[in-house]
PDB file of N, CA, C and O in Angstrom:
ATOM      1  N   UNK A   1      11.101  18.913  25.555  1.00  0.00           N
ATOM      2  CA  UNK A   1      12.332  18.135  25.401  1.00  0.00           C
ATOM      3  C   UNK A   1      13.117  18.157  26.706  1.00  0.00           C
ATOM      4  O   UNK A   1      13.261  17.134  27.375  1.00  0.00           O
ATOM      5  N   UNK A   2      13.582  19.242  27.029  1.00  0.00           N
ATOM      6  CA  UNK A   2      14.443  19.361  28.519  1.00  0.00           C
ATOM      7  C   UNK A   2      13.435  18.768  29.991  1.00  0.00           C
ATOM      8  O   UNK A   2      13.756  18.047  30.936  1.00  0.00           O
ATOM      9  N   UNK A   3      12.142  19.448  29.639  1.00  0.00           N
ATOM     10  CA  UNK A   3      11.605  18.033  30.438  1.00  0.00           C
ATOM     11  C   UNK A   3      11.959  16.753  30.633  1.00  0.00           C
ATOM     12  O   UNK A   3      12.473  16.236  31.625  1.00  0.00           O
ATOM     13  N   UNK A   4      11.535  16.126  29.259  1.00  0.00           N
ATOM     14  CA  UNK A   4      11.267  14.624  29.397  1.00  0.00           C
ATOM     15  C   UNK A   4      12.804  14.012  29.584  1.00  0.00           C
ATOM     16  O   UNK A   4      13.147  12.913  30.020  1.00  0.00           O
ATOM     17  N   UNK A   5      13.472  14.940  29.174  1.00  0.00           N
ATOM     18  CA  UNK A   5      15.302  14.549  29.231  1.00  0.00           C
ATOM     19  C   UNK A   5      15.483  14.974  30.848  1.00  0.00           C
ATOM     20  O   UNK A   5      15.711  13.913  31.430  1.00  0.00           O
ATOM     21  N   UNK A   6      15.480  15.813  31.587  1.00  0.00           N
ATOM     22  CA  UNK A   6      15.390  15.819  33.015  1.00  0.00           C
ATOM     23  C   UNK A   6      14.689  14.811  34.211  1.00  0.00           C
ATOM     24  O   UNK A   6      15.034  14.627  35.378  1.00  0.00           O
ATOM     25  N   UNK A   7      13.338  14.128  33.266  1.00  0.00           N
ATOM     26  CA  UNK A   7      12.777  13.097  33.830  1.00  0.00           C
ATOM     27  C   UNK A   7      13.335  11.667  33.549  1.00  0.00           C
ATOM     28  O   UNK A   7      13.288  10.812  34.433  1.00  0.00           O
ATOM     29  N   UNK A   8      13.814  11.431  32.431  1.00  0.00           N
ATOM     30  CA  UNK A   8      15.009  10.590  32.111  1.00  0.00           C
ATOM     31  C   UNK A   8      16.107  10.415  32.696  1.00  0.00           C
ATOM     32  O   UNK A   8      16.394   9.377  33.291  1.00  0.00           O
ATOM     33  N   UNK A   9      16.935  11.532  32.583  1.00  0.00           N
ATOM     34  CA  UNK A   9      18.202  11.237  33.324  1.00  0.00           C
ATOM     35  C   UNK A   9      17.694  10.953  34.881  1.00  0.00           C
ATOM     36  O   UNK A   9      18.699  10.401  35.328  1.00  0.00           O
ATOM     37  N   UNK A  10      16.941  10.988  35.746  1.00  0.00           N
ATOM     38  CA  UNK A  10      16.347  11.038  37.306  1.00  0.00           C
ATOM     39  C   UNK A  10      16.135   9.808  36.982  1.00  0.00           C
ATOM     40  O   UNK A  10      16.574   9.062  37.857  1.00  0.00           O
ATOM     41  N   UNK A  11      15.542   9.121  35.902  1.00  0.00           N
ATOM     42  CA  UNK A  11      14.846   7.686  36.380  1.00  0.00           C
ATOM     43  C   UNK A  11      15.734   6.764  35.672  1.00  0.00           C
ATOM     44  O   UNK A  11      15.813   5.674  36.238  1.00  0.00           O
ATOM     45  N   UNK A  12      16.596   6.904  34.338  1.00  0.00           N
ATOM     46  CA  UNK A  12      17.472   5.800  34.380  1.00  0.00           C
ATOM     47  C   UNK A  12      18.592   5.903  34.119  1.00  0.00           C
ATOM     48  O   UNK A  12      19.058   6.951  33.674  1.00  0.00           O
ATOM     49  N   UNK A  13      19.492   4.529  34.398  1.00  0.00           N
ATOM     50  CA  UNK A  13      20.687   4.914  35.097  1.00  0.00           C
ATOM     51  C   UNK A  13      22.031   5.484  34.009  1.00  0.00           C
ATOM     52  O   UNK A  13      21.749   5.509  32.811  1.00  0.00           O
ATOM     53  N   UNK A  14      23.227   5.856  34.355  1.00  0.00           N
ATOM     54  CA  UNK A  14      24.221   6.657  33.955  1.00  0.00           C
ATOM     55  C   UNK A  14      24.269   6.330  32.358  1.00  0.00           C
ATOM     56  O   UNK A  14      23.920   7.050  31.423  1.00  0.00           O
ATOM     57  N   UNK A  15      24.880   4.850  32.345  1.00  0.00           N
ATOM     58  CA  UNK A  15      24.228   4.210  30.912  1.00  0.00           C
ATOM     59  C   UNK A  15      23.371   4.932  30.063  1.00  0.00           C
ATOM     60  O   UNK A  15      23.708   5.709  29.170  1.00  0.00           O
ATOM     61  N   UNK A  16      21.987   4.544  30.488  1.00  0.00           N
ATOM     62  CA  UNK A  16      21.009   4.867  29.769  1.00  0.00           C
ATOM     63  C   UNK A  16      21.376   6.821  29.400  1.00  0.00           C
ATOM     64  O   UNK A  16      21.176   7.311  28.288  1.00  0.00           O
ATOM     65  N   UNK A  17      21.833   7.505  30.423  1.00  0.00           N
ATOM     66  CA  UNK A  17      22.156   8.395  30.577  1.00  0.00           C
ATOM     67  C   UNK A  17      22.945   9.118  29.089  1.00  0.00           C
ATOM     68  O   UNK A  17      22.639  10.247  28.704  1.00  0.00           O
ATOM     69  N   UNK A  18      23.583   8.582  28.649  1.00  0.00           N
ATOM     70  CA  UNK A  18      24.505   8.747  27.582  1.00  0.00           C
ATOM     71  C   UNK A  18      23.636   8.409  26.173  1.00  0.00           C
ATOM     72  O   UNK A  18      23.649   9.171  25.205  1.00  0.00           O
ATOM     73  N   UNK A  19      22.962   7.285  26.211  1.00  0.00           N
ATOM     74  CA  UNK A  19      22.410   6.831  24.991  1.00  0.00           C
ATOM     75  C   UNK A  19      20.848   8.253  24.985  1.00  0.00           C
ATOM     76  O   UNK A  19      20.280   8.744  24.010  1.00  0.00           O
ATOM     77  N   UNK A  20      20.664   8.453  26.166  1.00  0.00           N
ATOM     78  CA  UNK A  20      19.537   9.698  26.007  1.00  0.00           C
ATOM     79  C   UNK A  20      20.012  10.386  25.446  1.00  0.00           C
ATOM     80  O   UNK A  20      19.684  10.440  24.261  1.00  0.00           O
ATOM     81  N   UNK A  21      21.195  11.439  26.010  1.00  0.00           N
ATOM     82  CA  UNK A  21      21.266  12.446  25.661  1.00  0.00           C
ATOM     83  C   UNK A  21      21.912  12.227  23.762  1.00  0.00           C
ATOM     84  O   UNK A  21      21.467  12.895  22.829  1.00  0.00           O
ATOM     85  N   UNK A  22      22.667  11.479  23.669  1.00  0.00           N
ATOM     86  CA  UNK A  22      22.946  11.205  21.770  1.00  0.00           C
ATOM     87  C   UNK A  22      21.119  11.401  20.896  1.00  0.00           C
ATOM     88  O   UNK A  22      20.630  12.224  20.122  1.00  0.00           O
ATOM     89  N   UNK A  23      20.800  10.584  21.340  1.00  0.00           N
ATOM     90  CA  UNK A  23      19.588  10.409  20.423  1.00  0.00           C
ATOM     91  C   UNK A  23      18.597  11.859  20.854  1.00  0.00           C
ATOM     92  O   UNK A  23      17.852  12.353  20.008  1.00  0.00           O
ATOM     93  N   UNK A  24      18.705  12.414  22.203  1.00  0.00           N
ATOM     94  CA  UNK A  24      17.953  13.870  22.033  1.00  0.00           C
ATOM     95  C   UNK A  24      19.044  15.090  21.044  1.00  0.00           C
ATOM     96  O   UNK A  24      18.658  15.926  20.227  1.00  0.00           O
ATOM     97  N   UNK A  25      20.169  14.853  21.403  1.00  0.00           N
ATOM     98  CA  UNK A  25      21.274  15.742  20.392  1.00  0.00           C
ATOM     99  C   UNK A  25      20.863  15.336  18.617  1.00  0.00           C
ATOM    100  O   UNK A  25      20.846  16.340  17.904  1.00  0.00           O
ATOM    101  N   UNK A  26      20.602  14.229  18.019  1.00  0.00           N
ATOM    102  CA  UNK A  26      19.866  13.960  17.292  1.00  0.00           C
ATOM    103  C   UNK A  26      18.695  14.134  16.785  1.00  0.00           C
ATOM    104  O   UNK A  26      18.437  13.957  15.594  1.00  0.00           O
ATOM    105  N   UNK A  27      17.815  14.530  17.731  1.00  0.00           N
ATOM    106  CA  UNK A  27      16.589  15.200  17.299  1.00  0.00           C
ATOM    107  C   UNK A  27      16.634  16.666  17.359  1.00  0.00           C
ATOM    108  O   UNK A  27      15.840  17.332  16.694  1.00  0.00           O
ATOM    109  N   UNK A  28      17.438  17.158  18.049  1.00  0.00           N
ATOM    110  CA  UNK A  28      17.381  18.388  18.262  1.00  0.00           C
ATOM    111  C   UNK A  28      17.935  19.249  16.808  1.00  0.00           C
ATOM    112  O   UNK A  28      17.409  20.141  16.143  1.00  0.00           O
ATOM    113  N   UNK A  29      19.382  18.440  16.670  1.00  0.00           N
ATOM    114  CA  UNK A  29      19.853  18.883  15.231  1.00  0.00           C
ATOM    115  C   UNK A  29      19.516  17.907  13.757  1.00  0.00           C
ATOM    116  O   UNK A  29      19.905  18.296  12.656  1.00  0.00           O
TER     117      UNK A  29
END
């Protein structure tokens, strides 16, 4: 998870940035 979320936030932008991290906070809990 903190991988593919570290390779995420590096490749897209601030935006996308926000909608990642909700939907990984979502899987996580």
């Amino acid at each position: 998870m903190i991988r593919i979320d570290s390779i995420w936030l590096a490749t897209e932008p601030m935006d996308m940035r926000a909608g990642t991290e909700t939907a990984l906070a979502r899987v996580v809990a």
